[in-house]
C-alpha positions in Angstrom: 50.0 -35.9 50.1 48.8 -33.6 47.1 49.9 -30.0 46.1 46.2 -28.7 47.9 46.7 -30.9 51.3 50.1 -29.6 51.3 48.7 -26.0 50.7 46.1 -26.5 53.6 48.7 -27.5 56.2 51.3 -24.5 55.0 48.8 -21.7 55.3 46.0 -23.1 57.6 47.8 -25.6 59.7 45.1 -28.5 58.6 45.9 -31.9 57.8 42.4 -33.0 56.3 40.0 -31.4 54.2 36.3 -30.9 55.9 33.8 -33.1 53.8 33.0 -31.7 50.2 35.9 -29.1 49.9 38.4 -31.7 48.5 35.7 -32.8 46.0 34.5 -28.9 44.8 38.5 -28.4 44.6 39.3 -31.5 42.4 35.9 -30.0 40.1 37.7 -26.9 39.5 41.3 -28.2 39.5 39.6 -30.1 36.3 38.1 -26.8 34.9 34.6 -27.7 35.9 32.0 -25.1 36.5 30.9 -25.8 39.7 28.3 -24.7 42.2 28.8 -26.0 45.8 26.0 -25.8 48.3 27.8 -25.9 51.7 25.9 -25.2 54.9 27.2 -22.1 57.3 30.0 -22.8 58.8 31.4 -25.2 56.1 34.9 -23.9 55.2 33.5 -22.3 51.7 36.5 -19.8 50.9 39.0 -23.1 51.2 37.3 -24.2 48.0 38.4 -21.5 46.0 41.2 -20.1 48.0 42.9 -23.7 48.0 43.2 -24.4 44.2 43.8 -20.7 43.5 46.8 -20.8 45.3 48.2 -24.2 43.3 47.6 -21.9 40.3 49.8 -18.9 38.5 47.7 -16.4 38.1 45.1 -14.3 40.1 41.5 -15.6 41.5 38.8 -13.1 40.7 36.3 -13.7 43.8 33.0 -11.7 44.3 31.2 -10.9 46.8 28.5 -8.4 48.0 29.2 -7.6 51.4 32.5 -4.8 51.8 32.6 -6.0 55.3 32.9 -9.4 54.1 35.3 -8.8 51.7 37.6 -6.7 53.7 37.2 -9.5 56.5 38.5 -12.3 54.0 41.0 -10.0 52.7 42.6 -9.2 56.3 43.0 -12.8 57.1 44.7 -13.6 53.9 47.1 -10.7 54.3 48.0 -12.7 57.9 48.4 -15.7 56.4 51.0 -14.3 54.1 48.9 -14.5 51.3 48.7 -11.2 49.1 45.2 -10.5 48.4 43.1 -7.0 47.7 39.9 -5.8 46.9 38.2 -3.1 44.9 34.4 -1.9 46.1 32.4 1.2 45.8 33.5 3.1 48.9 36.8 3.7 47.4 38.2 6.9 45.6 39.2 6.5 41.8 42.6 6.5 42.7 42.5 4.0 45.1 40.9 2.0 42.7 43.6 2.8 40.1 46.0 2.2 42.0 44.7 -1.6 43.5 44.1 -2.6 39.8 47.3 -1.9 39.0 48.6 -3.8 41.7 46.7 -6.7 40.3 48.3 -6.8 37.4 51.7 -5.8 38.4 52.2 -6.5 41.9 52.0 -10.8 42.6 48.9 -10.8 44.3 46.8 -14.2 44.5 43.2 -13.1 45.2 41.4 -9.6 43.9 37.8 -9.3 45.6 35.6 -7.0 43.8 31.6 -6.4 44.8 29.9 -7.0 41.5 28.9 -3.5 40.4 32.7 -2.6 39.8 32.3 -5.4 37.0 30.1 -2.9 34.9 33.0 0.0 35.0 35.2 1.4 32.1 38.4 1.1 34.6 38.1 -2.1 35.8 37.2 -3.8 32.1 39.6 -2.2 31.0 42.4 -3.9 33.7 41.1 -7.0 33.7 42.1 -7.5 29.8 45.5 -7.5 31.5 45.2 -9.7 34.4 46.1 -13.2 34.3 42.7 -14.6 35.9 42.5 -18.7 36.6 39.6 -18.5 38.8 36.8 -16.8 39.3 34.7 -17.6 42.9 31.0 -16.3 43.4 30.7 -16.0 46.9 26.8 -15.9 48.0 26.0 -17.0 44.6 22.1 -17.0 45.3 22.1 -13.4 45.0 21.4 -13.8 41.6 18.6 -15.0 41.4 15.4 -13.1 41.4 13.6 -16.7 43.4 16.1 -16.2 46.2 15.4 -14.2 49.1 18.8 -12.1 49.1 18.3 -10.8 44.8 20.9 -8.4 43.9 20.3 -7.2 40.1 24.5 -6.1 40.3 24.9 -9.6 40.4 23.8 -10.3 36.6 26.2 -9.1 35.6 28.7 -11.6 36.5 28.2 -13.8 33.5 29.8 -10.5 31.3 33.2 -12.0 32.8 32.5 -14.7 31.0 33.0 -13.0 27.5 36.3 -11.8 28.6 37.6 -14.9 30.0 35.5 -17.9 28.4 38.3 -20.6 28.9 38.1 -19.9 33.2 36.4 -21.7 35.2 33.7 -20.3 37.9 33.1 -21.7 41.5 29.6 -20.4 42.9 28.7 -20.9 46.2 26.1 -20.5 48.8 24.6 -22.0 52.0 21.1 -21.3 51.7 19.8 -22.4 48.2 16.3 -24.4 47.2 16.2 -26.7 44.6 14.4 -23.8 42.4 17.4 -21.3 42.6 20.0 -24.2 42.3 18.7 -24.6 38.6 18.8 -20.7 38.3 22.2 -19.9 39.8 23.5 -22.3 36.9 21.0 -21.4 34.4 22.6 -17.1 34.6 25.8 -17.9 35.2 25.9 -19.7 31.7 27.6 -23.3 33.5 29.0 -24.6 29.8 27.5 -28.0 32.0 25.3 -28.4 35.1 27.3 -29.5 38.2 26.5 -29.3 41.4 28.2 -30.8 44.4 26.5 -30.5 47.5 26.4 -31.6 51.6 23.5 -32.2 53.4 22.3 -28.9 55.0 21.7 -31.4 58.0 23.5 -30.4 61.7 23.1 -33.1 63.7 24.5 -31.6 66.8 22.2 -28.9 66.5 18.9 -29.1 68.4 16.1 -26.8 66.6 13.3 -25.9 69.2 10.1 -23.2 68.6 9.4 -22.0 72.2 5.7 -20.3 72.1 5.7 -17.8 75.2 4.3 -14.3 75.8 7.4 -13.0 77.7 10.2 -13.6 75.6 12.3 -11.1 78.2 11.8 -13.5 81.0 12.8 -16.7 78.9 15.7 -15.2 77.4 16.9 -14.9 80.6 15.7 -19.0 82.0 17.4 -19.7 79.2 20.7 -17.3 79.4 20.7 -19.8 82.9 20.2 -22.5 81.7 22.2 -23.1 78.4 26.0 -22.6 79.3 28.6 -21.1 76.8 28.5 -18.3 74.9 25.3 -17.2 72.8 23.9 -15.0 70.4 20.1 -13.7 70.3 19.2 -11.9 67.6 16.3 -9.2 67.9 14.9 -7.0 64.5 15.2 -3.6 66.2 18.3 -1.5 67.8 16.5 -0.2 70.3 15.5 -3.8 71.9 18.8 -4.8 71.4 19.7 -2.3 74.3 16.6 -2.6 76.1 17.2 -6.5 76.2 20.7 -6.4 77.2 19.8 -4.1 80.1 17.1 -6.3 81.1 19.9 -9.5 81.7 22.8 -7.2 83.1 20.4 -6.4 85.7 19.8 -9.8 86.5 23.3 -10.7 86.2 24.1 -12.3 82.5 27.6 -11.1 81.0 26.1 -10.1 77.9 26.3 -6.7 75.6 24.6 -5.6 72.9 25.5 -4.5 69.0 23.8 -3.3 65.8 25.1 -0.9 62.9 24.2 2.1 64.3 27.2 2.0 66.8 30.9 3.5 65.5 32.8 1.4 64.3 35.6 1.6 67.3 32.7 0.3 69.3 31.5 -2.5 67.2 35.2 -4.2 66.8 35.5 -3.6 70.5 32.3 -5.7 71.3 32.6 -7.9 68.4 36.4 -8.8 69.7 35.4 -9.2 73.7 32.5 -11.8 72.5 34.7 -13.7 70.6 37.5 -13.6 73.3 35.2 -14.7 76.1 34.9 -11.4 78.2 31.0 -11.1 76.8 29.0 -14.3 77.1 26.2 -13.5 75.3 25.7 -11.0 72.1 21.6 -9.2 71.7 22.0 -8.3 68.0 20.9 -6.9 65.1 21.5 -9.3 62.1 24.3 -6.5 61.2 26.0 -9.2 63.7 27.3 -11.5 61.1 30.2 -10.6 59.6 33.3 -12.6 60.5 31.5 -14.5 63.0 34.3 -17.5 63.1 33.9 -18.4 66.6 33.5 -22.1 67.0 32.0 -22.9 70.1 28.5 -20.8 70.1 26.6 -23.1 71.8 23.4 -21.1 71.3 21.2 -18.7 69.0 17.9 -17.2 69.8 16.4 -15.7 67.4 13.6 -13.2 69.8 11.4 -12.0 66.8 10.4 -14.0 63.6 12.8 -13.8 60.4 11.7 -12.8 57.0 12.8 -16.4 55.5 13.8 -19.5 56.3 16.7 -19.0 54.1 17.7 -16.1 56.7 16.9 -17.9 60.0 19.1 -21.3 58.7 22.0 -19.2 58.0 21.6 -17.0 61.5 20.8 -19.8 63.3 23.8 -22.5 61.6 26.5 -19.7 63.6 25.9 -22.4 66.6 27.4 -25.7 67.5 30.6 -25.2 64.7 32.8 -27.5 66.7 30.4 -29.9 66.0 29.5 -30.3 69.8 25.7 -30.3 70.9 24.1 -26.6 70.5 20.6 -25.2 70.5 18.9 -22.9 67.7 15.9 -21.6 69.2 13.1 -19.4 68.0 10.4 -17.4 70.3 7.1 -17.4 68.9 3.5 -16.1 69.6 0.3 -15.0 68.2 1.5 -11.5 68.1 4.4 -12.4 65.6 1.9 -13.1 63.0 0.5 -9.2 63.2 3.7 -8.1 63.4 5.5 -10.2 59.9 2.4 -9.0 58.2 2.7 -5.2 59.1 6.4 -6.3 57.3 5.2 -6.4 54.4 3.8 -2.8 53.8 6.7 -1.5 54.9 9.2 -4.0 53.0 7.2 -2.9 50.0 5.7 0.5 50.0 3.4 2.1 47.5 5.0 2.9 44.0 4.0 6.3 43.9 5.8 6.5 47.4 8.6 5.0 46.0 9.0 7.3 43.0 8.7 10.1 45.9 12.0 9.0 47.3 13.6 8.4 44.1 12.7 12.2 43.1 14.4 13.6 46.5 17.2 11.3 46.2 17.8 12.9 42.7 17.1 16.4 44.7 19.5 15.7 47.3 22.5 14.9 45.1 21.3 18.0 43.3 21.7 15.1 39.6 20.0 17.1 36.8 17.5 14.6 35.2 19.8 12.6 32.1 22.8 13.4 34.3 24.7 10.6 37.5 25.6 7.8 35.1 27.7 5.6 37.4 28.6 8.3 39.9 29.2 7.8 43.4 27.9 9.6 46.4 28.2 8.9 49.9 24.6 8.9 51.8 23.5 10.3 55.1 20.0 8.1 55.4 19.4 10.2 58.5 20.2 13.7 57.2 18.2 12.6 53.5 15.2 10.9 56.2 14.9 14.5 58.7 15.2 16.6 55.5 12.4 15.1 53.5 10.4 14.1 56.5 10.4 10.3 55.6 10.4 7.0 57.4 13.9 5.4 57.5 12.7 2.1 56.8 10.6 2.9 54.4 13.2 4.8 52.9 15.8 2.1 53.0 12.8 -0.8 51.6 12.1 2.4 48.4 15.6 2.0 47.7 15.9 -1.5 47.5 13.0 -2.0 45.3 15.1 1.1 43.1 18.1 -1.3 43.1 16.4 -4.2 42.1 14.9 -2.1 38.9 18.3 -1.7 38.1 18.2 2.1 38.7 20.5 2.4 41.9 23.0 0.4 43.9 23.2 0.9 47.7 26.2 -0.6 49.5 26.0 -1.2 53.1 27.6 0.8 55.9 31.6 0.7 55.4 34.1 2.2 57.6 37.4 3.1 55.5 39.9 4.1 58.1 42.6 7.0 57.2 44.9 6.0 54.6 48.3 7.6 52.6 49.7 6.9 49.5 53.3 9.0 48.6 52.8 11.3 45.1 56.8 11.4 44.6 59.6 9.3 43.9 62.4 8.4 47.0 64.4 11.0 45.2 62.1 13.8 44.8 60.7 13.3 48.6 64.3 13.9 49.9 64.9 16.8 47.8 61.8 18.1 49.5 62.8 17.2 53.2 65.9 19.4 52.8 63.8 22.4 51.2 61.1 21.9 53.9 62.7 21.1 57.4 59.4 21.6 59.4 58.0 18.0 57.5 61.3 16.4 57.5 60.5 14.3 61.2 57.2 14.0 60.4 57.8 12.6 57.0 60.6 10.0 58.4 57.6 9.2 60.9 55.4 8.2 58.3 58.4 6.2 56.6 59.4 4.2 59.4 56.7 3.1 60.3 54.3 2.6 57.2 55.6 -0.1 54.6 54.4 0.1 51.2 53.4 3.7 51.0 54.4 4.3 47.4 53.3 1.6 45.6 50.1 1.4 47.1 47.4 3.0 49.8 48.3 2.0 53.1 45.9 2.5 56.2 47.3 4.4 59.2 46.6 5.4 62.4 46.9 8.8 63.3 46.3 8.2 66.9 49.5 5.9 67.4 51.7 8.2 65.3 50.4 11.1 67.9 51.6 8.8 70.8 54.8 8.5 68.9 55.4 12.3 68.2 54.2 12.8 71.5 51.8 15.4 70.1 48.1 16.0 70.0 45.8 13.8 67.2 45.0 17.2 65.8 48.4 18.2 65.1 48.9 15.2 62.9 46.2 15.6 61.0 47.3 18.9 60.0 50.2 17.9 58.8 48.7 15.3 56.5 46.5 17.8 55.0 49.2 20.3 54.1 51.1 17.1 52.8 48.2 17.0 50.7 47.7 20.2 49.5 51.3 20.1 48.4 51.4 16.9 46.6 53.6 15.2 48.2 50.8 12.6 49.8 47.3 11.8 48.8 45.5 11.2 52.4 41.9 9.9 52.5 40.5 10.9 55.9 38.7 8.4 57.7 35.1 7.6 56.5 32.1 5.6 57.7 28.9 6.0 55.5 26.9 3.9 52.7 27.2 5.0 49.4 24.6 5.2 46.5 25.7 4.5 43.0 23.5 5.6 40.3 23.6 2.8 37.5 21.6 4.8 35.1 21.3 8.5 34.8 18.3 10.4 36.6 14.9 10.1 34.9 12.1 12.1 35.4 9.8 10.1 37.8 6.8 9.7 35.1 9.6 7.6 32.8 10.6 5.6 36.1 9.7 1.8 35.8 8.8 -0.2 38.6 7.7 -4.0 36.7 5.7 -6.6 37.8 8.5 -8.3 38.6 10.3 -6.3 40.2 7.5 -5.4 42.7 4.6 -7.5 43.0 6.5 -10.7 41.7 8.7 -10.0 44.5 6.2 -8.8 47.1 4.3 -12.4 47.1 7.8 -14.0 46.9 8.4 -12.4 50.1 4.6 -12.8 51.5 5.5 -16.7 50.7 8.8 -16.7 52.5 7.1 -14.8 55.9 4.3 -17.3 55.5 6.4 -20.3 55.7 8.4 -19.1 58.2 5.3 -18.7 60.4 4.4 -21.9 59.3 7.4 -23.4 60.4 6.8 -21.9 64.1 3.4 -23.1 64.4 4.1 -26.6 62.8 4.0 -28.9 66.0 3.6 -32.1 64.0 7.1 -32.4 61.7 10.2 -33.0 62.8 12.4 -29.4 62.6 15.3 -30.8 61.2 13.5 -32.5 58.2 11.1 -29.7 57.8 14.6 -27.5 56.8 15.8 -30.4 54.7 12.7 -30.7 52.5 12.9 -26.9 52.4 16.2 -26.8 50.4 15.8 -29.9 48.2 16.8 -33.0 50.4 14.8 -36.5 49.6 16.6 -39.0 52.0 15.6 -37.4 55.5 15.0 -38.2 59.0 13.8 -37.4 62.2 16.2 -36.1 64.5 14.8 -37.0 67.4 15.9 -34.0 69.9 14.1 -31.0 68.4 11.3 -29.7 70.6 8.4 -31.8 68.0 10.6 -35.0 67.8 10.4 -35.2 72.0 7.1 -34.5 71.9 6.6 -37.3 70.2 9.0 -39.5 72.3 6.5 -38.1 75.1 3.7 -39.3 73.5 4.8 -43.1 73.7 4.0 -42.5 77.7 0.3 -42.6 78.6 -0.8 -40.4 80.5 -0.7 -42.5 84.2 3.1 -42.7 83.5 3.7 -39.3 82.7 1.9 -38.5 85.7 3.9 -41.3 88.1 6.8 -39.9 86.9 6.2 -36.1 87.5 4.8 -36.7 91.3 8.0 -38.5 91.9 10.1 -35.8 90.7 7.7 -33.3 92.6 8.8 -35.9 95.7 12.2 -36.0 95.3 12.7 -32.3 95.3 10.3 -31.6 97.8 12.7 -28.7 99.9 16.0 -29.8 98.6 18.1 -28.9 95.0 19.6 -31.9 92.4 21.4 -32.0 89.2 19.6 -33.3 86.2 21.5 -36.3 85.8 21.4 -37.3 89.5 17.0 -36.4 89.4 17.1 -38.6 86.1 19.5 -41.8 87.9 16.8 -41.6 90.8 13.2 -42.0 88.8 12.7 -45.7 89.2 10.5 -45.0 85.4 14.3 -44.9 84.3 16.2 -42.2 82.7 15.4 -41.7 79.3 11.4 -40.9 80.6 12.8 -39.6 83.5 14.6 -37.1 81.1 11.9 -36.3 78.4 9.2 -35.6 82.0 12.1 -33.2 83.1 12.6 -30.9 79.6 9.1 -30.8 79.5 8.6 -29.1 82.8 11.4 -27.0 82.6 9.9 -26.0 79.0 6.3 -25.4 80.8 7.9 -23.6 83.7 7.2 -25.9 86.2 10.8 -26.5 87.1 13.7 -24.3 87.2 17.3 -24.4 86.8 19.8 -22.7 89.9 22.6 -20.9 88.7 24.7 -24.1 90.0 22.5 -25.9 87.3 20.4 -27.6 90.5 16.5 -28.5 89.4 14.0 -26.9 91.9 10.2 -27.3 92.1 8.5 -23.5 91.5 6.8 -22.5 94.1 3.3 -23.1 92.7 4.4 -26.5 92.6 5.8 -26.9 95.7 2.9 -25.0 97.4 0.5 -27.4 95.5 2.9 -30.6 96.9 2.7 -29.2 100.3 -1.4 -28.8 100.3 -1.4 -32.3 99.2 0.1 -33.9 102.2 
């Protein structure tokens, strides 16, 4: 056994390595440059988290979601593995402080999102740190091909003038074979090296379902398909009105999107993953530390903007590798609706240069002034005040980031945190002066570790319940703490933040390119295109019509998509199809069966027996009992009944 199996069983309890992580590991154990291409689901952060740990020093890993990062960060921390992270919805002094600790304080892992790169404080600290390894998580954010282009993410090769000798790990799960070659082409590989996986799941059955009431299918479906589920919907508002619409008819499900506190997210987000909700109607704000292996579906209810998206989305099924189902609803009205996508995805420039004017306004940033400042943003309050559309508003401001003039960080929740001001000393000289913080202060001490070294996160709740004293009267205390010096608290905050990366320009010196804007607009029209072509394709297997997608020669047919049994259907003529659906119409002719038992007693035999069955459930011509018994619908049954 070598040092990284022995590292895998001490921290993750695994005896084996999943296939390609033990081959990206040995690339950078070598001091390779590497970029691994690793469907969802594949164990990505062992790659870098392994060999970083056989290491002295300190892996540098970025990342663009804070979510993400604070999700990766929290299981390290309970694995006993000291990691942090540094992202834009911390104060300066937070930020001082965790660089610091990366230097001084024997951590393994610092994450940092990749606009911190750019900054005098953290350029400066990382001339001190002892980096072996630095990860690119989501490496396909840079490049300006990929459907996910963050500019922020260019600069990531300006690490490599500070540390030239370390190697860099990029990875992704959604990359094709155009922005493969650019990944390695920006990130300055000193050689090309790619090691990937096939992006094929072959437990994973891909079906396009064309229907006109996706409610009512959802819900055949939410019967049919057992396990839990996930259907993902583009609004918030049909993410309620859908989960309403099952709960009524019985289906444990809930529903979630970014609009919700964050209190109420983790609570929805922890009974899905525990069982108590089957079924999860989401936003694609439900992503984020998804780990749950035995999703045995995903419906996707309205049309994606890539394939790139939809793979990724769609690969959270079927991670224990048993049989799981990826479907996506489709009709003619998805077509108006991704094309009315686009003039909102990519509004006007003189609209644009609007927003960018009353986000100037708002901050009240004097034109020349905002260089690298940080402001927390109300999209709400800035939409009502300047009477604007919030999507168009967010879609402005992505264009603005891509031009390089703005960064805007998703939603973050920060919960309360303290960090002491004073030595051990100096705080007990202060308890005896000051008698009326002396219980409160031993409070905070026993049961907060860590508090003066670094910002620890508290909860002022549970330290109410322990003083036996209102939530209010806590918080008081922390803010005259405060005032005094003795503490720095950060009250609890939940907003996205807009950095400006250059300072305010007057709007008739603002630069939207080419390429930023129209080069991207027909990217996008492209992606939605072939996404649509992809739904209406009824001719190519689904499977290999992904593979091709991302770059994959050798592939076949998987013979259980909805097009692949359409095909198997086809090998029966017509008077056998036939024979075999009056027999079935026979057999359950007033009375229920399972599907094997209806399959074992079609004397066509069972393989027909089963393709005749899917395809009548599919056309609604059968239906499935809550006991998962086959019954004729009543058309049918009326139609059997006039026949004899």
């Amino acid at each position: 056994m070598n040092i990284y199996q022995q590292i895998l069983g001490k921290y993750w309890g695994y005896k084996e390595f999943r296939p390609l992580q033990d081959e990206i590991i040995k690339s950078i154990a070598a001091g390779r440059d590497t970029l691994g291409l690793m469907p969802t689901g594949g164990g990505k952060s062992i790659t870098f988290q392994v060999p970083a740990l056989a290491k002295e020093g300190i892996c540098l890993v970025i990342t663009p979601l804070i979510a993400l990062m604070k999700d990766q960060v929290d299981k390290l921390n309970q694995r006993d593995i000291r990691a942090i992270a540094v992202h834009s919805g911390m104060s300066r002094d937070e930020i001082d402080v965790t660089l610091d600790n990366a230097i001084y304080g024997n951590y393994k892992f610092l994450y940092i999102s990749p606009e911190r790169i750019g900054t005098e404080i953290f350029r400066v600290r990382l001339e001190k740190m002892n980096v072996d390894l630095i990860a690119v998580d989501e490496a396909h954010c840079i490049s300006q091909w990929g459907y996910d282009f963050r500019p922020s993410y260019l600069r990531i090769v300006e690490l490599r003038e500070y540390l030239p000798e370390v190697p860099l790990l990029a990875l992704t799960a959604t990359a094709t074979p155009e922005v493969v070659e650019d990944i390695q082409d920006k990130l300055k590989f000193r050689q090309k090296n790619v090691l990937r996986i096939t992006f094929e799941r072959k437990n994973l059955v891909y079906n396009v379902r064309t229907t006109e009431n996706k409610q009512k299918y959802c819900l055949r479906m939410a019967g049919q398909l057992k396990g839990s589920g996930i259907i993902y919907v583009r609004s918030r508002k049909n993410t309620r009105e859908l989960a309403l619409y099952l709960q009524q008819n019985g289906i444990s499900c809930d529903y979630y999107h970014a609009g919700l506190t964050h209190p109420v997210r983790n609570r929805k987000h922890h009974e899905w993953m525990t069982g108590r909700i089957r079924i999860m109607i989401a936003t694609n704000a439900f992503g984020m530390g998804i780990d749950k292996a035995d999703v045995r579906f995903v419906i996707h209810y309205d049309l994606p903007d890539s394939l790139e998206e939809y793979f990724q989305e769609a690969g959270r099924a079927g991670r224990d590798n048993k049989i799981a189902h990826a479907i996506l609803l489709f009709n003619d009205g998805d077509k108006s609706r991704a094309e009315k996508r686009i003039a909102t995805n990519f509004p006007e420039p003189d609209v644009i240069k609007q927003i960018y004017r009353a986000l100037g306004n708002y901050f009240q940033l004097p034109i020349g002034a905002g260089k690298n400042q940080v402001f927390d943003f109300n999209v709400a309050e800035f939409a009502s005040r300047y009477s604007k559309n919030i999507l168009v508003i967010y879609s402005s401001l992505k264009i603005l980031q891509m031009a390089g003039y703005i960064e805007l960080t998703e939603e973050i929740f920060n919960p309360p945190k303290i960090k002491f001001l004073t030595g051990r000393d100096e705080l007990y000289r202060f308890q005896l002066a000051n008698e009326d913080f002396d219980t409160f202060i031993k409070l905070l001490l026993r049961t907060y570790t860590g508090v003066f070294t670094e910002y620890v996160t508290i909860y002022e709740d549970s330290l109410a319940r322990k003083a036996g004293v209102g939530i209010e009267v806590i918080v008081e205390y922390l803010k005259r703490l405060n005032s005094m010096g003795i503490i720095r608290y950060l009250p609890q905050k939940r907003t996205p933040v807009i950095i400006f990366t250059e300072e305010r320009l007057d709007v008739k010196d603002l630069r939207i390119s080419r390429e930023h804007y129209k080069d991207r607009k027909d990217r996008y029209i492209k992606r939605i295109h072939e996404v649509i072509r992809y739904a209406s394709d009824d001719r190519t297997c689904r499977s290999v019509y992904f593979l091709k997608y991302f770059g994959e020669k050798k592939v076949n047919r998987c013979n259980q998509c909805d097009v692949c049994l359409r095909k198997e259907e086809l090998n029966l003529d017509k008077y056998e199809f036939e024979q075999i659906e009056n027999e079935i119409s026979d057999l359950l002719t007033g009375k229920y069966m399972s599907m094997e038992e209806l399959a074992n007693s079609v004397t066509g035999g069972e393989n027909k027996a089963l393709h005749v069955i899917r395809w009548l459930l599919d056309n609604d011509r059968l239906m499935l009992n809550k006991d998962h018994t086959l019954k004729l619908k009543r058309e049918k049954q009326k139609k059997r009944n006039s026949k004899t």
